[in-house]
TORKOL-900905 format. One record per residue (C-alpha): residue number from 0; residue in one letter; y, x, z. Coordinates in steps of 0.2 Angstrom, whole numbers, plus 2048, in hexadecimal, padded with zeros to 3 digits. Last residue first. Layout:
<rs>
R    nr   rest     y     x     z
R   NUM      A     Y     X     Z
...
</rs>
This chain:
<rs>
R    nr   rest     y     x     z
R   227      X   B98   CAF   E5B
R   226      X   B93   CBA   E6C
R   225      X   B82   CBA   E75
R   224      X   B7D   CC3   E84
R   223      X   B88   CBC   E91
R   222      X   B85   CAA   E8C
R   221      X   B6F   CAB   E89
R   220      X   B6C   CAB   E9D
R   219      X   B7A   C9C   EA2
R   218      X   B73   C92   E91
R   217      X   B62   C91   E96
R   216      X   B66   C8A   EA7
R   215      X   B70   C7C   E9F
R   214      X   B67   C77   E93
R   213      X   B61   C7E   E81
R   212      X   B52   C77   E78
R   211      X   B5C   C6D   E6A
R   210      X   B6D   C77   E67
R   209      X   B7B   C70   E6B
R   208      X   B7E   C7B   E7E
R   207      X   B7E   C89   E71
R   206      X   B91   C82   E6B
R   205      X   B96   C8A   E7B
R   204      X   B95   C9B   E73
R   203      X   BA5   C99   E69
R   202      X   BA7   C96   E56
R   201      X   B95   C96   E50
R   200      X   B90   C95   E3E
R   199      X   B92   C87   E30
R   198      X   B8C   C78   E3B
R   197      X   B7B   C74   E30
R   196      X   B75   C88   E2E
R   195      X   B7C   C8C   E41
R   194      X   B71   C7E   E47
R   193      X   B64   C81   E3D
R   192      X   B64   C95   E43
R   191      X   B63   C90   E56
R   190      X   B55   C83   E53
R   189      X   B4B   C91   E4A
R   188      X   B4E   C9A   E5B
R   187      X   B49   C8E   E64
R   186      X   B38   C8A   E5A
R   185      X   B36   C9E   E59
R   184      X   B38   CA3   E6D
R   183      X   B47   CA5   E76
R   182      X   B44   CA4   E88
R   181      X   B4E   CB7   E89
R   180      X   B53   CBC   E79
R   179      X   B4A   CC8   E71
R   178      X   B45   CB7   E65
R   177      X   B56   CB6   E5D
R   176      X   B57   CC5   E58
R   175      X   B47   CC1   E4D
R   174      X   B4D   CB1   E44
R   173      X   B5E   CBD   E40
R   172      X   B6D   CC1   E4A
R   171      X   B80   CBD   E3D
R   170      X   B84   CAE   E43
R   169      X   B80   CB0   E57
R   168      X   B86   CC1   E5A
R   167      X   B7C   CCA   E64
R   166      X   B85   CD1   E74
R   165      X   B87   CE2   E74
R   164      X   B78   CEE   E80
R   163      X   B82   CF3   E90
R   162      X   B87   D08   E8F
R   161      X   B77   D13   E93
R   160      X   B7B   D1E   E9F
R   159      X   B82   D32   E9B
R   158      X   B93   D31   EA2
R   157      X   B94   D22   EAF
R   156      X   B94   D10   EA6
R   155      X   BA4   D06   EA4
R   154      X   BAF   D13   E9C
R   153      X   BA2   D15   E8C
R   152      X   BAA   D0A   E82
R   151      X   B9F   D07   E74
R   150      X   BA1   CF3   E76
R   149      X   BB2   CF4   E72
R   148      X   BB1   CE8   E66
R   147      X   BA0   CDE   E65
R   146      X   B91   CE9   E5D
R   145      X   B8D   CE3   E4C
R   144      X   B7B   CDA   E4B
R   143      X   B6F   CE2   E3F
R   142      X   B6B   CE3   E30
R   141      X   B58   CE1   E2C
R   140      X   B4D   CEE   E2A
R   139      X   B3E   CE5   E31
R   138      X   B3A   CD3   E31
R   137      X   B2A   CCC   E3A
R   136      X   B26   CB9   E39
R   135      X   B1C   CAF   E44
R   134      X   B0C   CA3   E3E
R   133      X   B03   CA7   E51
R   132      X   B0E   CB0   E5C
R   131      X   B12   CC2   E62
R   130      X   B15   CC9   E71
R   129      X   B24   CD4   E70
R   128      X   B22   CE6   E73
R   127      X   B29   CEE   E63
R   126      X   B39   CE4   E67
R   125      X   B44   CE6   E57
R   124      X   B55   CE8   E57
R   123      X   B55   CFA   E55
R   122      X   B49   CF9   E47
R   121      X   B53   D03   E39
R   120      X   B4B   D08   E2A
R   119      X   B4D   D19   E26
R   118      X   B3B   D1D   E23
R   117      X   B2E   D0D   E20
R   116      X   B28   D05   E2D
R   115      X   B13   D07   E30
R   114      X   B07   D02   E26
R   113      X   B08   CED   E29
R   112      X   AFA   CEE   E36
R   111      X   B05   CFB   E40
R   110      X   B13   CEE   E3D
R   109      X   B09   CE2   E42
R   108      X   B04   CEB   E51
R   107      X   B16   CF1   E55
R   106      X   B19   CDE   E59
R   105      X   B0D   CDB   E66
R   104      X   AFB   CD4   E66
R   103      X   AF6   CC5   E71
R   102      X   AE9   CBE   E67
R   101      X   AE3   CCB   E5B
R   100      X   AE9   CCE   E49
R    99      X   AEB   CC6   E36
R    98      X   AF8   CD0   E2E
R    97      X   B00   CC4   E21
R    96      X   B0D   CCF   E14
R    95      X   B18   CE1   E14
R    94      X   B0C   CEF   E10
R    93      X   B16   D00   E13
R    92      X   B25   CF6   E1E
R    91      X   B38   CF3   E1B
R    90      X   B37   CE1   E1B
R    89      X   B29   CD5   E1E
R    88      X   B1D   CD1   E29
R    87      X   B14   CC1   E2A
R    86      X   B08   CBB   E3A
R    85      X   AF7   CB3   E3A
R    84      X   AF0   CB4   E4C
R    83      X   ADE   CB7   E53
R    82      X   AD4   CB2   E63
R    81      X   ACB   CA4   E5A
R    80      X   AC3   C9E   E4A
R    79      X   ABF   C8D   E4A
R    78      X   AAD   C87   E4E
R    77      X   AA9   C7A   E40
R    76      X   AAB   C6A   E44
R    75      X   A9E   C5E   E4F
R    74      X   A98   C50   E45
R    73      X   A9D   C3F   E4B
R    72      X   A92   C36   E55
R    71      X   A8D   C23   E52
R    70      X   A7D   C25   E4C
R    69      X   A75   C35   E51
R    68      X   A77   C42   E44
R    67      X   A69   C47   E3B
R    66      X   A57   C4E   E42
R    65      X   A4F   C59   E32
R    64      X   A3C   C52   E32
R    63      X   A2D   C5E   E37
R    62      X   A23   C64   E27
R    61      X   A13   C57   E22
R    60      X   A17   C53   E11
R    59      X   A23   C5E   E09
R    58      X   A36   C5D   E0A
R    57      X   A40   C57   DFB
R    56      X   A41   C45   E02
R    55      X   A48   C4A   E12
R    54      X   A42   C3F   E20
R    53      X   A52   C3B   E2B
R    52      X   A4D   C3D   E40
R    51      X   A5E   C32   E4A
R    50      X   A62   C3C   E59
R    49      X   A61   C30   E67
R    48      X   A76   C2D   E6C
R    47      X   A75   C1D   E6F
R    46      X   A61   C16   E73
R    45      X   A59   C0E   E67
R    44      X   A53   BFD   E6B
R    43      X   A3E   BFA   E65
R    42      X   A3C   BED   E58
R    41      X   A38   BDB   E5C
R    40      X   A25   BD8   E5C
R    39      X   A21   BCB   E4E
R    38      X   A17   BBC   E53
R    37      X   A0D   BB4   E46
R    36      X   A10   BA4   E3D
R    35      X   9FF   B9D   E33
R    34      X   9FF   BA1   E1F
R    33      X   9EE   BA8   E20
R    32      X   9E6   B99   E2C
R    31      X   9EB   B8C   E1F
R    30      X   9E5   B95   E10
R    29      X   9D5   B99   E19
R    28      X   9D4   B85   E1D
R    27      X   9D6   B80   E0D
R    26      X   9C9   B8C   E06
R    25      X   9BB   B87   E10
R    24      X   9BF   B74   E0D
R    23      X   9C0   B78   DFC
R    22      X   9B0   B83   DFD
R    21      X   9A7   B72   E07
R    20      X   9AC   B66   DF8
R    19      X   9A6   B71   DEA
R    18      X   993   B71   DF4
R    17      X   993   B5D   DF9
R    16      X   994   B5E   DE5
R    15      X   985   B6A   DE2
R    14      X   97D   B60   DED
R    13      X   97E   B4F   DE4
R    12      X   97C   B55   DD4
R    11      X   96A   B5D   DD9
R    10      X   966   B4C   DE4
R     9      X   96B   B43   DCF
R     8      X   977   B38   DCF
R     7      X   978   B26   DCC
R     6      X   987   B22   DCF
R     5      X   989   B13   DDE
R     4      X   976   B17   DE2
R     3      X   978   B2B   DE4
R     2      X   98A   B28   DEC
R     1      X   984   B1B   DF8
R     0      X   975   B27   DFD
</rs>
């Protein structure tokens, strides 16, 4: 009423104001209420090892998700082959090269794998029944070790016996020699070869008690069947 004397306006006027007044009022207090805080529920803890699902971009809508790797694991390697060996043959043999071949295989399996040995070569001082090992050499037709003087004496052994095998000599026996010797295997024998490489050859046989991988014990069983 103080408003319709103080101005002059009309009742019309009048309500169409009290009407703008009320739609602010309306309208503040939705903006207010819209922009209230909420709470926010915390997301849920995965667990270690739970096999994290990855949605492929490519796949169609509603096919099963591929499961990655779960975070944190590494991805298992590719199964290795096992159960075989890679050794080279070389020398006096039909197809000399890398024969791939069972775990545990002997000697006259690579050179069975390797065609066969070739005629006239002379394979005396190879064991045929050695074991094999993994990333090993074979050499055939090599010369071999001279016998020790008056090794073909045949006064020691009754008529007909076999006479004692010669020492091998240690400056002249190949990689493969080496190894028929007994608890000589290809890291020793290798060790045997540097040794005589770097020092210029052996003088006695004592000077095997040098070499890395050769005590006491080892020496007593390699002294009578080795020589210079």
């Amino acid at each position: 009423m103080w408003v319709r004397l103080r101005w002059g306006l009309a009742p019309r006027t009048l309500a169409a104001l009290a009407l703008v007044l009320l739609a602010a009022v309306g309208l503040a207090g939705f903006h207010f209420w819209s922009v209230r805080p909420q709470a926010v529920d915390a997301p849920d803890t995965v667990e270690a090892g739970a096999t994290e699902v990855v949605e492929d971009p490519l796949r169609p809508r509603g096919a099963d998700p591929v499961p990655g790797p779960a975070a944190g694991v590494p991805p298992s390697p590719s199964p290795e082959p096992a159960g075989r060996i890679i050794v080279d043959v070389s020398g006096k043999v039909h197809r000399p090269g890398v024969q791939r071949l069972p775990a545990g295989s002997r000697v006259a399996d690579a050179l069975r794998a390797a065609g066969g040995v070739r005629a006239g070569a002379d394979v005396t001082g190879l064991n045929r029944a050695r074991i094999l090992l993994d990333g090993e050499q074979v050499v055939v037709g090599l010369p071999q070790a001279q016998p020790a003087p008056g090794a073909a004496d045949g006064s020691a052994g009754a008529p007909g016996a076999a006479g004692p095998a010669a020492p091998l000599s240690l400056n002249t026996a190949t990689k493969e020699q080496l190894e028929t010797l007994p608890g000589v295997g290809p890291v020793l024998a290798q060790h045997i070869i540097d040794h005589r490489t770097e020092s210029g050859g052996f003088r006695s046989v004592d000077e095997l008690r040098q070499v890395n991988g050769i005590g006491d014990r080892r020496f007593a069983d390699l002294q009578p069947l080795v020589q210079p």
